[in-house]
matplotlib code that plots the C-alpha trace (Angstrom):
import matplotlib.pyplot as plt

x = [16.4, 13.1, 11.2, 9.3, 6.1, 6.0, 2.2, 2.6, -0.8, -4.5, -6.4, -9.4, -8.7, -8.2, -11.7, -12.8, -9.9, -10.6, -14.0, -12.9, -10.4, -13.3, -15.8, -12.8, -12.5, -16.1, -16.6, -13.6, -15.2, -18.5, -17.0, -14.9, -18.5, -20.7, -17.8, -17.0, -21.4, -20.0, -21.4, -18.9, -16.3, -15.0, -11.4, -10.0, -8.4, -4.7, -4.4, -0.5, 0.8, 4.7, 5.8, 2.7, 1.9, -0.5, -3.0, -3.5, -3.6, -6.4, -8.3, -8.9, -9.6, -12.7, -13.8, -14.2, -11.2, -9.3, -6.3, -3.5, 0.2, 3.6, 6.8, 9.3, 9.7, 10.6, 7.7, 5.3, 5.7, 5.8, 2.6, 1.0, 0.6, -1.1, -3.8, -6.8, -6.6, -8.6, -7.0, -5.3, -1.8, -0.1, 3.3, 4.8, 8.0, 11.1, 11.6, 15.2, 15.3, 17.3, 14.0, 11.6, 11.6, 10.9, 8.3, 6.3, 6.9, 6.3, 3.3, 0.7, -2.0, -0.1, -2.6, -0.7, 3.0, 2.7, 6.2, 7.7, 10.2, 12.6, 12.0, 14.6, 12.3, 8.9, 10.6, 11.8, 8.8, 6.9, 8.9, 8.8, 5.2, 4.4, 6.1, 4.4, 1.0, 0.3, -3.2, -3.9, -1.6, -0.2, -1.7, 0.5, 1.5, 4.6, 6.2, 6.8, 9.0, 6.8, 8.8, 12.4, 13.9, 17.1, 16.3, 12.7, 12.5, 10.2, 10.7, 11.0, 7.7, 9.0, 9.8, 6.4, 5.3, 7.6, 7.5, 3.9, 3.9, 6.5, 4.2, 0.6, 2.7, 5.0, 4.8, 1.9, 2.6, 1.2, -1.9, -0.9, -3.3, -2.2, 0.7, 1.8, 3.7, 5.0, 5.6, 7.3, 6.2, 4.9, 3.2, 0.0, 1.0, 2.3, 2.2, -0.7, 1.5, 3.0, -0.6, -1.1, 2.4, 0.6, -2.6, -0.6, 1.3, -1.5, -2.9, 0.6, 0.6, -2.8, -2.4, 0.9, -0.5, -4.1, -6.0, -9.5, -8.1, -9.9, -9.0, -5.4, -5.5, -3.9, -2.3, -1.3, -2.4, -0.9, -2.4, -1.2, -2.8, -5.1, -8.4, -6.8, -5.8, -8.9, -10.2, -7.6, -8.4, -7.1, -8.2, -6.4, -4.7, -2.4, -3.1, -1.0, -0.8, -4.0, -5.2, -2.7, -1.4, 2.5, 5.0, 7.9, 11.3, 13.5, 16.7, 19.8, 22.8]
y = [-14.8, -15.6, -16.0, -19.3, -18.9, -22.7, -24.1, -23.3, -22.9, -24.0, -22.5, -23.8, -21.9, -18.7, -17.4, -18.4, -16.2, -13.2, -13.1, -13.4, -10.6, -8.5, -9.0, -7.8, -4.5, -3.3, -4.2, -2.1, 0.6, 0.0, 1.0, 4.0, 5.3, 4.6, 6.0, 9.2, 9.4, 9.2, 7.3, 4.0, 4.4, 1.3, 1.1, -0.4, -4.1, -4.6, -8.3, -8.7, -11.8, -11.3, -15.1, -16.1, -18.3, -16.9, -19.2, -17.9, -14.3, -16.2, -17.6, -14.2, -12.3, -14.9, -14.6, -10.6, -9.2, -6.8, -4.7, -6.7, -5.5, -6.8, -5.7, -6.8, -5.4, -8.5, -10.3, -8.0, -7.8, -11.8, -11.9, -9.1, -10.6, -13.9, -11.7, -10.3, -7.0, -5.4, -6.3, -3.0, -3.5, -1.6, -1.8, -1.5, -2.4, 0.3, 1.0, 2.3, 4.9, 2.6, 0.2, 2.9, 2.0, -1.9, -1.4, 0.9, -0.9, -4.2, -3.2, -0.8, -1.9, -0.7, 1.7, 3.2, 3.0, 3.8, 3.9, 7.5, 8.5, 11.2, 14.3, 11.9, 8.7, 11.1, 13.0, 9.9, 8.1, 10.9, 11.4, 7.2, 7.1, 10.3, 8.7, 5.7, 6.3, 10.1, 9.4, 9.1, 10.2, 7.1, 7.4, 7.6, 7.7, 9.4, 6.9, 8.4, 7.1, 7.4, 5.9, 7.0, 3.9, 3.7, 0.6, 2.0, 3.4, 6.6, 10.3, 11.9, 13.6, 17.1, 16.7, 14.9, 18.4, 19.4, 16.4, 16.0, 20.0, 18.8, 16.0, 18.0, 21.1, 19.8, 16.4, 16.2, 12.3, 11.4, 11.9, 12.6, 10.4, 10.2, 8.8, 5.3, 4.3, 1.0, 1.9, 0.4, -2.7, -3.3, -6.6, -6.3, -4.6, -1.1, 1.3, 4.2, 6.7, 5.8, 6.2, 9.7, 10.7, 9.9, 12.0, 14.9, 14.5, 14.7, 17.5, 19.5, 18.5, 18.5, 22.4, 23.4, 21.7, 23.6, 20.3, 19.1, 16.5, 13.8, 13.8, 12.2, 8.5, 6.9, 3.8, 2.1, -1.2, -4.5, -8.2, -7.8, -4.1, -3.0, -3.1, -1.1, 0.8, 1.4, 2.2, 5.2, 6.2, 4.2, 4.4, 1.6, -1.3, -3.9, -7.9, -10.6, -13.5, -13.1, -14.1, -15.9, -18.0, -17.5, -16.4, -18.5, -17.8, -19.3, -20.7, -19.1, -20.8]
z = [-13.5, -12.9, -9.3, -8.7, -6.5, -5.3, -3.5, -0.2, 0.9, 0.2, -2.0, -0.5, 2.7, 0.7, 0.1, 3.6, 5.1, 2.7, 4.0, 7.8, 7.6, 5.2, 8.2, 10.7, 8.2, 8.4, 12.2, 12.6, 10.3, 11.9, 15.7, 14.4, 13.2, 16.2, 18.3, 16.1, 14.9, 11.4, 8.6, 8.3, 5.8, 4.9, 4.1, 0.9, 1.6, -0.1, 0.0, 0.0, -1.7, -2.0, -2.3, -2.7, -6.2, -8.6, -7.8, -4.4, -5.9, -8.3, -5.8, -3.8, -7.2, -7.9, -4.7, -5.6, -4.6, -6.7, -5.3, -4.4, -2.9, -4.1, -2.4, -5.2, -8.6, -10.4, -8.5, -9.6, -13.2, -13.2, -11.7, -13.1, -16.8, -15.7, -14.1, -15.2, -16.4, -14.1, -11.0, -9.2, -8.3, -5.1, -4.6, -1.5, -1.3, -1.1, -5.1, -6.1, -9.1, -11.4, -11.1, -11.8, -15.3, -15.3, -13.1, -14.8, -18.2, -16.7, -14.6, -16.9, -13.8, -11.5, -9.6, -6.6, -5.7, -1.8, -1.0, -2.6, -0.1, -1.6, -4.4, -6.7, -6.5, -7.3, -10.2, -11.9, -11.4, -12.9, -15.9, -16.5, -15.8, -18.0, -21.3, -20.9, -20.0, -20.7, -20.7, -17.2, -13.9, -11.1, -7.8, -5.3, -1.2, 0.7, 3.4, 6.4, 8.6, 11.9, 14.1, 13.6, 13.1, 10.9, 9.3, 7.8, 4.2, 4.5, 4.7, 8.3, 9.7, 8.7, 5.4, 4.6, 3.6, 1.2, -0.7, -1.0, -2.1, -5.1, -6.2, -6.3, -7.8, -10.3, -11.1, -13.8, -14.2, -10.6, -8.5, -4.6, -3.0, 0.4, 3.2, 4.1, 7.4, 8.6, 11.7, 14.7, 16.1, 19.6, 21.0, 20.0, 16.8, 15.2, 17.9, 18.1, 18.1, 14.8, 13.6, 15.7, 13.9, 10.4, 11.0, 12.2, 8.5, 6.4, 8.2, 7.3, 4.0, 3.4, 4.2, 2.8, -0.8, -0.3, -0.3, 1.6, 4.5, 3.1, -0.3, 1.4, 2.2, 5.5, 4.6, 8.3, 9.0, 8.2, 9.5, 13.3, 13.8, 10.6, 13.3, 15.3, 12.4, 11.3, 14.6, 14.4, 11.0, 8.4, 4.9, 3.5, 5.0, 3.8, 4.7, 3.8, 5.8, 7.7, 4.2, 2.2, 5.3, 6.6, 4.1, 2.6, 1.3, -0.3, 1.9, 0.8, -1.1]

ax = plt.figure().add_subplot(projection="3d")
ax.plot(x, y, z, "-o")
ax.set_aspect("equal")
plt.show()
């Protein structure tokens, strides 16, 4: 069955927003550096447009903006056709194994899947991605559960290793490119020490796979927290409705 993305929000409003929350990224950057005497690094910007209408994902791509995050399979490879080639796609949502295929067929931009979360999930995804695109390897993150909450998806803190060593070592389809979290929520936003307990897990597996520390990403951030995020080291954060407006689903039958 096919999802409809119905106009929800104004397109007019979508540039302007884009540009707010792109100001909010490099101040944040900006601080980090001054703090740290660093040259800024500015984080990469995952507009997230689950529910959104293709227009609004439109209206942000010809304003410049180019990597956008989808949660849902079905969703993404719906939407992925009616945009230009060159946009990269994240996804973010939890992805089961028997959906590993129909993503990867249905998505051939897909540029990162930051949500791996058990040896099954990466060994699938490598052998799907490998006999469809053997020309180049998938980028992707580990999602660490940071907080300890039963209802996250992500692997616990001390497995993070392990996992990441199985993707660098012996899966020739993918490209480890760093760790995600969601973390736990607090009132101002996803709580610091999720972000500490994400630092502390690339360190660990930047060492038990023999890589430099900053070749591996930190993906934490999401429209309530990403300045903080970024403050804390973030190199990528995800941003939906601080740019797309409030998300709306359908009312069950």
């Amino acid at each position: 069955m096919r999802l409809s993305f119905r106009r929800l929000s104004s397109v007019m409003g979508i540039p302007e927003q884009l540009a707010q929350v792109q100001e909010k990224v490099h101040a944040a950057a900006a601080s980090r550096a001054s703090l740290l005497k660093l040259e800024p690094l500015v984080p990469r910007l995952v507009a997230v447009s689950k529910t959104k209408p293709v227009e609004d994902l439109k209206a942000a791509y010809d304003a410049g903006h180019r990597h956008f995050g989808e949660n849902y399979v079905q969703e993404l490879i719906e939407k992925s056709p009616l945009m230009p080639a060159d946009v990269q796609w994240h996804f973010i949502g939890h992805l089961q194994s028997n959906k590993v295929g129909m993503l990867v067929k249905g998505c051939p931009g897909l540029a990162c899947l930051e949500t791996i979360d058990s040896e099954k999930l990466a060994r699938a995804l490598d052998k799907a991605w490998r006999s469809a695109y053997p020309e180049r390897p998938l980028g992707v993150m580990v999602q660490v559960n940071s907080s300890g909450e039963e209802t996250k998806n992500g692997v616990e803190p001390a497995e993070v290793a392990n996992l990441c060593k199985v993707i660098a070592t012996e899966c020739e389809g993918l490209r480890l490119v760093g760790l995600m979290t969601i973390g736990a929520p607090d009132y101002s936003g996803c709580r610091t020490e999720d972000f500490e307990t994400l630092k502390k897990c690339r360190e660990e597996a930047a060492a038990c796979c023999g890589l430099e520390l900053e070749s591996l990403e930190l993906s934490m951030g999401m429209s309530a927290d990403y300045e903080n995020a970024i403050r804390e080291g973030s190199t990528s954060v995800r941003v939906g409705s601080s740019i797309f407006g409030a998300r709306h689903y359908p009312a069950k039958s």
